[in-house]
C-alpha positions in Angstrom: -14.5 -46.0 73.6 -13.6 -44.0 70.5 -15.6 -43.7 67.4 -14.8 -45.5 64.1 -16.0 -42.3 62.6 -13.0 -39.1 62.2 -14.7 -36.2 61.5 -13.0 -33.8 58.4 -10.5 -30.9 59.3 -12.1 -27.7 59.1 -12.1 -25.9 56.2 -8.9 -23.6 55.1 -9.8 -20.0 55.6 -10.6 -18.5 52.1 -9.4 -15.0 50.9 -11.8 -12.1 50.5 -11.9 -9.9 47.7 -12.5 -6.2 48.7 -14.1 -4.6 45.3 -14.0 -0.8 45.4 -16.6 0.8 43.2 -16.1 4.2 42.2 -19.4 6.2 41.9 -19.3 8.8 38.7 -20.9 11.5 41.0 -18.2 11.7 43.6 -15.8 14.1 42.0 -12.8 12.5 43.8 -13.4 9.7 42.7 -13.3 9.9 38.9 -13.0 13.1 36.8 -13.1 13.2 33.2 -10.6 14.2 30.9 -11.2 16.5 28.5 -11.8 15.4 24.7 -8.8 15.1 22.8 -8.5 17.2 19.7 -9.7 15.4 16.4 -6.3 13.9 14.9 -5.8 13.3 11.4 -3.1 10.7 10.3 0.1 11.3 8.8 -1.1 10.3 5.2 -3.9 12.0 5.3 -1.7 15.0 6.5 0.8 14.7 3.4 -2.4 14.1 1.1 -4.1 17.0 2.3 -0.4 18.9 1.9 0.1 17.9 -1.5 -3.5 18.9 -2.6 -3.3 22.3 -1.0 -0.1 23.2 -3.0 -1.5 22.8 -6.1 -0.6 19.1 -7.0 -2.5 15.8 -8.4 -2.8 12.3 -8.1 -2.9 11.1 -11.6 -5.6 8.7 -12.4 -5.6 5.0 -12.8 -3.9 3.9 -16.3 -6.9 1.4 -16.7 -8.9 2.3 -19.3 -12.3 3.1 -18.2 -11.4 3.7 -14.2 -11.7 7.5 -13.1 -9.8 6.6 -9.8 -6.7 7.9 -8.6 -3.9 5.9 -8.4 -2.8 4.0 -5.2 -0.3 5.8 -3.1 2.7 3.4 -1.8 3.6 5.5 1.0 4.9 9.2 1.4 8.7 10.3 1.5 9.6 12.2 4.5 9.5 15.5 2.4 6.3 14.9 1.8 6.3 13.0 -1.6 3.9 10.3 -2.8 5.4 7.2 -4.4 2.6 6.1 -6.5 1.2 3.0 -8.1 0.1 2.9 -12.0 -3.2 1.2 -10.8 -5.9 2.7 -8.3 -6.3 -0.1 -5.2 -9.5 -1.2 -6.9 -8.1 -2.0 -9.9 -4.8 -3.7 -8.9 -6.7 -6.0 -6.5 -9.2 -7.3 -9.2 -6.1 -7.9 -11.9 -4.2 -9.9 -9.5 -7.3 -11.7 -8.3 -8.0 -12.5 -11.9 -11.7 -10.5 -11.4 -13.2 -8.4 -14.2 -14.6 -4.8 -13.3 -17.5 -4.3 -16.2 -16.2 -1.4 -18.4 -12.8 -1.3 -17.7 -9.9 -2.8 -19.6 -6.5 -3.5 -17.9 -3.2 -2.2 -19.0 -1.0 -4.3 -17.5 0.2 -7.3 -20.1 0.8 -11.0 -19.2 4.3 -10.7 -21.3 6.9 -8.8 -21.5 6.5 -5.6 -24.6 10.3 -5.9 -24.9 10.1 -8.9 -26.6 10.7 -6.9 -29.9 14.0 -5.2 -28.2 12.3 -1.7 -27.8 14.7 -0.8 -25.3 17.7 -1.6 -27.5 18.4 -5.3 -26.1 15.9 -8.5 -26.1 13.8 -10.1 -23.3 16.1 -12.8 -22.1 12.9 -14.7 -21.3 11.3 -17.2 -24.1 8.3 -15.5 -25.2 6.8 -19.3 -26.3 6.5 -19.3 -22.1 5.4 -16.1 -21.2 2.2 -17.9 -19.9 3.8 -19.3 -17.6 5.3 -17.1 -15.3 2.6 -15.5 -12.6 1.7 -11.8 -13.2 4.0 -10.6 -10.4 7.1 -11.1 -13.0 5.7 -8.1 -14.6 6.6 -5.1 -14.1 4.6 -1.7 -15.1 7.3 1.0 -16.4 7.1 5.0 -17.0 9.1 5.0 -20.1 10.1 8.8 -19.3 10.9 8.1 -15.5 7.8 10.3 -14.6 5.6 8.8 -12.0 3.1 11.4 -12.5 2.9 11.2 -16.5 0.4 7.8 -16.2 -0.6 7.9 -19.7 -0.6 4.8 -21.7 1.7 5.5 -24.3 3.9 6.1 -21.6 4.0 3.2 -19.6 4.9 -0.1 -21.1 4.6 -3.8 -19.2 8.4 -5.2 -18.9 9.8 -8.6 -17.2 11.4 -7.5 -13.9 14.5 -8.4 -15.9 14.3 -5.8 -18.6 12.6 -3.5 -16.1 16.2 -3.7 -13.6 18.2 -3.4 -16.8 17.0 -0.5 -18.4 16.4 1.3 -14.9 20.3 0.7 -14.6 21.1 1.8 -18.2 19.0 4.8 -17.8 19.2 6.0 -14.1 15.5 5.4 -13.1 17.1 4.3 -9.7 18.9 7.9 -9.4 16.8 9.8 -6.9 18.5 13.0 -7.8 17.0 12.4 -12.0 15.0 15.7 -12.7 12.0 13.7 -12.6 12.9 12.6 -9.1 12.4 16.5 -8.7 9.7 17.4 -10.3 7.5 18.5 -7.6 9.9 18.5 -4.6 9.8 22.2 -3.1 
């Protein structure tokens, strides 16, 4: 008489996992390779570069700051294209934070208001206020990146900025200020 009872089917056979450990002392097995020179990045190549032939960074236009300016990024001949502000500073002005002893230069409205570059701010000074900081643009009056004086450098809407970059031929990289310090 058969059973009421059916046994389970055996179990499926299960894979096995062959690990392969490789000991450090067997020489065929793992050999080192040898250290890799130290490598300096490209930036800090350029920097180094510029240095080395006799050139600056200017310092930070905030009264106060000692810093160098912030470097934007290097031109493939080797050129910085530099910031008015040091990183420090630019990141506390825009993060409306106050660095004890030093006083921004950057203006929340545009110094063309008065038509100092031979036209007026198209904007209505009565809203300056209300447009964010980023609408502001920081201008070398004489073109020169390098000349970060104050009396040189004079907060302009982005509007008056493009316009008298156009009228003057700031956007001309072939300007003799473009070339001041190209080799």
């Amino acid at each position: 008489m058969a059973s009421p009872f059916t046994p389970p089917p055996p179990p499926l056979p299960t894979k096995k996992k062959i690990i392969i450990i490789k000991k450090k002392n067997n020489p065929t097995s793992f050999t080192p390779s040898p250290p890799k020179p130290n490598k300096i990045s490209l930036n800090k190549h350029h920097y180094d570069t510029w240095i080395n032939k006799g050139n600056i960074i200017p310092k930070c236009i905030n009264q106060g700051c000692n810093n160098t300016v912030a470097i934007r990024h290097w031109s493939a001949q080797g050129d910085p294209s530099l910031k008015t502000e040091c990183s420090k500073c630019s990141d506390a002005r825009t993060k409306h934070k106050i660095i004890h002893g030093v006083t921004f230069h950057k203006k929340t409205f545009c110094e063309n208001k008065d038509g100092i570059l031979g036209f007026l701010c198209p904007l209505d000074q009565t809203r300056y206020s209300e447009f964010s900081s980023d609408i502001y643009h920081m201008d070398h009056l004489d073109g020169n990146h390098h000349n970060n004086i104050q009396d040189n450098i004079k907060t302009f809407c982005s509007i008056c900025h493009t316009r008298k970059g156009k009228e003057h031929g700031d956007f001309n990289a072939y300007k003799s200020s473009s070339r001041l310090f190209k080799i």
